[in-house]
N, C-alpha and C positions, 0 to 999 in steps of 0.2 A: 657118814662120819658120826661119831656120839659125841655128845659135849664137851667132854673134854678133851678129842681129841681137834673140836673147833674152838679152843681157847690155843691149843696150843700152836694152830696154824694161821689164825687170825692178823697176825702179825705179816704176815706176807702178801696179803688179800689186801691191807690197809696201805693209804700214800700222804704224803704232805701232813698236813693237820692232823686228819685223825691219825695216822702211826703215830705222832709226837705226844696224841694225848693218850693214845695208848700206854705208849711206855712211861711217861708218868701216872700213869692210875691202875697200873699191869697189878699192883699191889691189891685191889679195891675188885678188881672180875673175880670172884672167886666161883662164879657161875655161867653158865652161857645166858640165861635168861638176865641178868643181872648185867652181863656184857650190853647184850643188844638193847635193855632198857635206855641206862647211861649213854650209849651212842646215838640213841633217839631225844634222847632229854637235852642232849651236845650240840649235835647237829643237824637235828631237824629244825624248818625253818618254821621261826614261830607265826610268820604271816600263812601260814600254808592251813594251819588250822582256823584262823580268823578268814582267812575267803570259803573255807567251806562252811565254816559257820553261819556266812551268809549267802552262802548257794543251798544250804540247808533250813534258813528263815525263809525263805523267798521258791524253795521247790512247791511246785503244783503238780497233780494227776493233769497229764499231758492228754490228750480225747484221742491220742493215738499212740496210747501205752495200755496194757493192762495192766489189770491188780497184782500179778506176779512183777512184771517189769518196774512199775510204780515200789513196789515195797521192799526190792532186792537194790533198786537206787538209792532211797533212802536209807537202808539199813548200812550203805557203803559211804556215803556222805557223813552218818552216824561217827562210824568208825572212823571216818577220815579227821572229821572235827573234835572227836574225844573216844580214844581206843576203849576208855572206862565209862560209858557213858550207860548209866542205869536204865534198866527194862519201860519203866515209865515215864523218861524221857524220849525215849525213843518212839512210844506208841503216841505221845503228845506230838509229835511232829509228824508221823504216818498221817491223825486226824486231821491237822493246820493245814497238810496239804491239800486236803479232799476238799475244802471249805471255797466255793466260789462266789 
């Protein structure tokens, strides 16, 4: 499907809640990226990025991970705890881990 024809089926994919908040803000998607923004900013749980955040202070190189394993976890923890989260934060937390 293209975007807009998943703006316009969206509505039927959705239940309870989000249909409701749908169709009071149907006005306000005028994108699909802008759709799934808003549904993330809505309903995603905000404690879900505060626990990665701290599975993300507290990750270590595992002595039975390598350096691909180690760095493709952390970059998914990155992402879990802030989707925008800038290049040199990210590298600061690959190094915090290595540190024993």
């Amino acid at each position: 499907l293209i975007d807009t024809e998943k703006l316009l089926y969206i509505s039927l994919c959705l239940e309870d809640y989000a249909q409701y908040w749908f169709y009071d803000n149907k006005h306000l998607m005028l994108t699909w990226a802008i759709l799934t923004q808003k549904l993330l900013e809505t309903f995603e749980s905000s404690g879900k990025a505060e626990i990665a955040f701290n599975r993300l202070s507290h990750y270590e190189l595992d002595i039975t991970q390598d350096a691909r394993q180690y760095y493709f976890e952390v970059m998914k923890i990155c992402k879990e705890t802030n989707p925008f989260m800038d290049e040199a934060s990210k590298l600061q937390y690959l190094k915090d881990g290595l540190k024993s």
